[in-house]
Backbone bond lengths (Angstrom), bond angles and torsions (degrees), N, CA, C in turn:
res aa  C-N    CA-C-N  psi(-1)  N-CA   C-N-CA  omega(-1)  CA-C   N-CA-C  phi
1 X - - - 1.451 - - 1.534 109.03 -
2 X 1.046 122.76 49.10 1.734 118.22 153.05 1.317 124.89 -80.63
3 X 1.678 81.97 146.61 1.843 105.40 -158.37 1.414 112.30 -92.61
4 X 0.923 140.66 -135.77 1.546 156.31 -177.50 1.130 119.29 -96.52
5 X 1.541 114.02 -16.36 1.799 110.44 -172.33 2.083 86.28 -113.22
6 X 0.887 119.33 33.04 1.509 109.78 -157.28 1.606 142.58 47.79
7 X 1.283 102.82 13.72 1.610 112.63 -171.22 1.940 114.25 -98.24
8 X 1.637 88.70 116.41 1.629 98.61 -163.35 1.828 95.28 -80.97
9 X 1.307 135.15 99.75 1.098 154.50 -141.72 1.853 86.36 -73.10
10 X 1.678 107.31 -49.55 1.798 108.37 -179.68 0.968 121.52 -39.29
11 X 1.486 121.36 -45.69 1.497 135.11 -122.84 2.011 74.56 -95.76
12 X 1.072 161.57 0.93 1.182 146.08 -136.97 1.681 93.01 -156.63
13 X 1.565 114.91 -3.16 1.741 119.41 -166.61 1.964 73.01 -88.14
14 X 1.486 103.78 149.59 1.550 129.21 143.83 1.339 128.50 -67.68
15 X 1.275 104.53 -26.71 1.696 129.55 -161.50 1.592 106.04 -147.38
16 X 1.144 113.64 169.53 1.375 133.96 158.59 1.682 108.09 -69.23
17 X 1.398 108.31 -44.10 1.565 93.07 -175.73 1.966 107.11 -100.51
18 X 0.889 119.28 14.93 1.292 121.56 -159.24 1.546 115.62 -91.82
19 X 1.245 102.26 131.33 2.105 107.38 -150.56 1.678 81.99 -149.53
20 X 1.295 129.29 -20.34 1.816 115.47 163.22 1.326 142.15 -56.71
21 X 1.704 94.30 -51.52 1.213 116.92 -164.05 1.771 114.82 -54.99
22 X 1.750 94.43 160.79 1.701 84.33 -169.61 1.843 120.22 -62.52
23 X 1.470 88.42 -36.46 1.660 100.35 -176.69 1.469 132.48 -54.16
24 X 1.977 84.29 -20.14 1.741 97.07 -175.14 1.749 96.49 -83.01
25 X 1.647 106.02 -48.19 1.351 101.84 -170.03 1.223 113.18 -60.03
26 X 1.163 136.76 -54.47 1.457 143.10 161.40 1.508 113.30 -9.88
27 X 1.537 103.59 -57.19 1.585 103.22 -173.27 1.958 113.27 -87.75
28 X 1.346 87.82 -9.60 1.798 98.85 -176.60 1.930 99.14 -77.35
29 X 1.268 109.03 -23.14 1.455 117.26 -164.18 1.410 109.50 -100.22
30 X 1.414 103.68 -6.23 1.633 111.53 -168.08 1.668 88.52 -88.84
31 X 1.126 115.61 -42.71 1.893 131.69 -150.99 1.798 92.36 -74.73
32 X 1.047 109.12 -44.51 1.953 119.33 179.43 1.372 89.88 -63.82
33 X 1.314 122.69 -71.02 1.795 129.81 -167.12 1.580 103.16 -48.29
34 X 1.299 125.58 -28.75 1.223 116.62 -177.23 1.352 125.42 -95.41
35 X 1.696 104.09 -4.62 1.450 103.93 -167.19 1.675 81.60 -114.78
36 X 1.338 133.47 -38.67 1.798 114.20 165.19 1.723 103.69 -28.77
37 X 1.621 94.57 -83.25 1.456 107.07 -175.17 1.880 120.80 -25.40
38 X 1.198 99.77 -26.35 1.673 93.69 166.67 1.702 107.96 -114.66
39 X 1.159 127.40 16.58 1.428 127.23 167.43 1.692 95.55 -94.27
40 X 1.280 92.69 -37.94 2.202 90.07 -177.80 1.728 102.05 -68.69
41 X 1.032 120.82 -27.82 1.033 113.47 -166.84 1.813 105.36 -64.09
42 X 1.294 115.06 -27.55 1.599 131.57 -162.89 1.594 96.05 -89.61
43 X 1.248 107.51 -58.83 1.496 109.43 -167.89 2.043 102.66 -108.53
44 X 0.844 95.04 75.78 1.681 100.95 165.13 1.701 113.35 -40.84
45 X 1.246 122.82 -49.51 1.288 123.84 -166.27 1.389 110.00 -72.61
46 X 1.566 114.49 -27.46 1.521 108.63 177.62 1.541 150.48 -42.47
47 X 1.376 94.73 49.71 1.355 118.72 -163.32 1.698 110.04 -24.35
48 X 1.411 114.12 -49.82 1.716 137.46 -162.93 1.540 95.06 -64.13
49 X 1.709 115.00 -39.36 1.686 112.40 -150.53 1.938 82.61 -93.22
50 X 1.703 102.90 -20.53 1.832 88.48 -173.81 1.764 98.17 -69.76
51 X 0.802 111.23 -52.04 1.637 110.38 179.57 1.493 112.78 -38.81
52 X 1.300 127.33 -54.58 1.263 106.68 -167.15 1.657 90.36 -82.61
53 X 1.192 152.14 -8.37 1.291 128.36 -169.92 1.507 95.02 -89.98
54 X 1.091 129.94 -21.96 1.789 117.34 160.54 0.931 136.97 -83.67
55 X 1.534 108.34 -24.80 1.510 105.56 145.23 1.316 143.54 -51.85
56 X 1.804 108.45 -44.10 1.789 134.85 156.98 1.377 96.60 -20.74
57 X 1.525 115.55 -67.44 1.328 129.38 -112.98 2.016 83.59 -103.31
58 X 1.265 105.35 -20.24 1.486 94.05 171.97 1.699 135.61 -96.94
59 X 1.283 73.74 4.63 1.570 106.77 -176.62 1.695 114.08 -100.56
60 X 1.317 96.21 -30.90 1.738 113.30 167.64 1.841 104.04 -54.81
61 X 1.554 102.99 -57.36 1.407 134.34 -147.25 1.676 82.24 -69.90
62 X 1.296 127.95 -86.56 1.312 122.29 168.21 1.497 120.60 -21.93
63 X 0.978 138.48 -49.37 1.814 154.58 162.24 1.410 93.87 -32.68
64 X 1.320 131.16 -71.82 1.412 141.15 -164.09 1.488 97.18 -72.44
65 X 1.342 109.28 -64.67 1.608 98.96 173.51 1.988 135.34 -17.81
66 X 1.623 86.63 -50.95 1.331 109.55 -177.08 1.480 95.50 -70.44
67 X 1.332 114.05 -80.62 1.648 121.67 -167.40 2.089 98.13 -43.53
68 X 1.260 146.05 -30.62 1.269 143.79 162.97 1.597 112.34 -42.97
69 X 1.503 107.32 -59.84 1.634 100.96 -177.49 1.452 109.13 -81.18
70 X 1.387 115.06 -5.29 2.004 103.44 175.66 1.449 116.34 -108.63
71 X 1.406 114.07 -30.61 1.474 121.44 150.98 1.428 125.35 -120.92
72 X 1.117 118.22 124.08 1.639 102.34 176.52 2.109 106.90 -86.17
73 X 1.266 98.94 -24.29 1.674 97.56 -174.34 1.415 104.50 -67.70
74 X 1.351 113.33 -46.62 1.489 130.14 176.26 1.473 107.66 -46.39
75 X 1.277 101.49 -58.69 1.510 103.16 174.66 1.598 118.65 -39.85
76 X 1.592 95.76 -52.93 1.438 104.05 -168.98 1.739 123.09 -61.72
77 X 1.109 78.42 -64.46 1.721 84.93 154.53 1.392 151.60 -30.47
78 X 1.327 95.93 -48.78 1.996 122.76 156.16 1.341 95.84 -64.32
79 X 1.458 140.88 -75.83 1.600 117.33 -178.30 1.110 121.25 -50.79
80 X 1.406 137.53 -35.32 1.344 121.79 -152.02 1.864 84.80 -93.61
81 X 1.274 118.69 -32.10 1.677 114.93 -170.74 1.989 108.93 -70.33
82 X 1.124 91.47 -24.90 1.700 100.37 174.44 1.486 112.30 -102.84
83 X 1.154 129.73 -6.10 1.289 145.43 -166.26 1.645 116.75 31.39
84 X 1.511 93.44 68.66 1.600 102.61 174.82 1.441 108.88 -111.01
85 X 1.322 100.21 156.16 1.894 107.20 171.95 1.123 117.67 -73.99
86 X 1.511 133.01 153.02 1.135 136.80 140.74 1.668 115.84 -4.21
């Protein structure tokens, strides 16, 4: 099931039923962050949609945070599979 930004939403499940875990949310939050990021691009003034995309995006940052001190491979993996920076 990949979407429009290329992100295979499965490939990041633990389980078949699994919609908690950090790796899934991480990549579920990346796919929103990427489709704001091109809605801002259209509507500059959208003050309401800039707020929640910095909020998203700090809430992502914390996500990774967490998954860093409990896995570091896990960690690693989620960046290089979403191709985010440090």
């Amino acid at each position: 099931m990949t979407n429009d930004y290329g992100i295979n939403l499965a490939d990041f499940k633990q389980s078949d039923s699994d919609t908690g875990s950090a790796d899934f949310q991480i990549a579920l939050m990346t796919q929103r962050i990427k489709h704001l990021t091109e809605h801002m691009k259209d509507h500059k003034k959208d003050f309401a949609s800039r707020r929640g995309l910095l909020r998203l995006v700090a809430r992502r940052r914390k996500l990774l945070d967490y998954l860093k001190s409990k896995s570091e491979e896990r960690y690693e993996s989620v960046l290089k599979a979403l191709d985010l920076r440090k």
